[in-house]
Every structure is written in C-alpha cells, then in structure tokens.
N, C-alpha and C positions, 0 to 999 in steps of 0.2 A: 153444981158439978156437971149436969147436962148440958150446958151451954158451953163448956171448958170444950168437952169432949168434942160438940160441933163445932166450934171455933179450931180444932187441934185439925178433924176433917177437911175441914174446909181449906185450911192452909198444907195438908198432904196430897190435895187432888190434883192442883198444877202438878206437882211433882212426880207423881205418879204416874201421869199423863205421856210429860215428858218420857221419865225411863220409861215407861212402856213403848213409848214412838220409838226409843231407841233399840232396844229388842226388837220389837217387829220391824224396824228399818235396815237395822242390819239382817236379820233373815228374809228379806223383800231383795239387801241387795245381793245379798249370798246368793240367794237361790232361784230370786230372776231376772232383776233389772238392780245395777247402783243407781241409774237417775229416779226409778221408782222407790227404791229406799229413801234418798235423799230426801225426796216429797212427802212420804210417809214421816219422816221425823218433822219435816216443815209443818206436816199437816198437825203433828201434834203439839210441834212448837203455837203454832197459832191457834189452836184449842187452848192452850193455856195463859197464853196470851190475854184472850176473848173474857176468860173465866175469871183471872186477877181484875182486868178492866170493869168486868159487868161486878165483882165483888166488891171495887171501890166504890163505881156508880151506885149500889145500894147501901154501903157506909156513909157515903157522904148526900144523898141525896133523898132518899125515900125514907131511911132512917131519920131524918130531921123531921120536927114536929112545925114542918112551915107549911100549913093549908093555903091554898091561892095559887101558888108558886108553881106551876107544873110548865110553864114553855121552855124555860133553858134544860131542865131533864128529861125533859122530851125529847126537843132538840138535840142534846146529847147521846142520847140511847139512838135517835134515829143514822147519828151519824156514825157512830160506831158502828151500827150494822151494815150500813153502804158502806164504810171503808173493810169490813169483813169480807161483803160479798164483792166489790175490786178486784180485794187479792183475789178470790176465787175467780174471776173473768179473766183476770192475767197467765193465772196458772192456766186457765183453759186457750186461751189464746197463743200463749208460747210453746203448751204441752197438751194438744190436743188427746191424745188418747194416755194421756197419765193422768186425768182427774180423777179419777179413782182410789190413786194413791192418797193423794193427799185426803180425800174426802175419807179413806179407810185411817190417817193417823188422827184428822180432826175428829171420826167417831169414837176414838180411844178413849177422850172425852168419859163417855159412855161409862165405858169399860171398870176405870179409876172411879165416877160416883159411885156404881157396882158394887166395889171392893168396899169402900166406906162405908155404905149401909148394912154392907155383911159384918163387917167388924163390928159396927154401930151393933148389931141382932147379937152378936155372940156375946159382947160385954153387956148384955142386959141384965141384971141377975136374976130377979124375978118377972116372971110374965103374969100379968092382971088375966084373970080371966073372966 
C-alpha cells in the first residue's frame, strides 16, 4: 500500500508544479510584469518537464538489475542536464533581468514535493515511536 501511495505522489508532483506555475504566473503577470508571468509558468513548465524526464531515466535505467552498464545512463543524465541548463543560458541571454522568474517557477518544483510529503505525514495513521 505504501509504494501505491508514492507512486500516486509522484505522478501529482508535475501536476502540481504546473498549476502552481500557473497561479503564480498569473499573479506575476497581474501584478508585475506578463513577460515575467509567462517565465514563471515556462519556469514551472520545465520543472516538470525535468521531473518526468529524471522519473523515467530512474524507471528504466537504475531500476534495472544490469551491473557493468553505467556509460549510456551516465551519458544520459549528463546530457539531460546540459540541455536543462541551455534553456537556462537562453532564457538568460534573451531575458537578461527575467532569470528570476523562471528560476522562481522552476523552484515551484520545490514547493509541490513540499505538499506531498505533508500529505504523505498526514495519511500516516500511526507514528512508531
């Protein structure tokens, strides 16, 4: 039943990610900038993005019982992270004093593990002590 539960987590945290970018993107653009809004929902879009990607690469890669095997998941995780940090040198190159937006929707991130580990603590029934 515990592993339902993390499995049920883990497939709400994009999503929560998301609507969250979108709430805070739209009160980013209501109340300072639209193009900083817009960045704030990209920033969470590619937070979730990042999170699916890295949740498959541990499905299909680390989760396998193939000892020896480590240069194409290497290789993979390293290039996943250089095409992450791109986008960010992009967004900084075209939108010099907006990285902050996006880097506040990509911590949103954050936010949604957050919320799942509190629900995780609330649905406990009993605590060991």
């Amino acid at each position: 039943m515990a592993s339902t539960s993390i499995e049920n987590s883990i497939r709400r945290v994009p999503r929560e990610t998301i609507l969250l970018g979108v709430i805070a993107g739209l009160a980013t653009g209501i109340f300072y900038e639209l193009l900083s809004g817009i960045l704030v929902v990209l920033g969470a879009g590619l937070a979730s993005l990042s999170f699916l990607t890295l949740n498959s690469f541990v499905d299909k890669y680390l989760q396998a019982n193939r000892s020896g095997i480590w240069r194409r998941p290497v290789f993979v995780y390293v290039l996943r992270v250089l095409l992450i940090c791109l986008i960010f040198l992009i967004i900084i190159f075209f939108f010099k004093g907006k990285v902050l937006a996006l880097v506040g929707g990509f911590s949103l991130m954050i936010v949604s593990v957050l919320i799942e580990a509190v629900r995780g603590l609330v649905s406990v029934k009993q605590w060991k002590a």
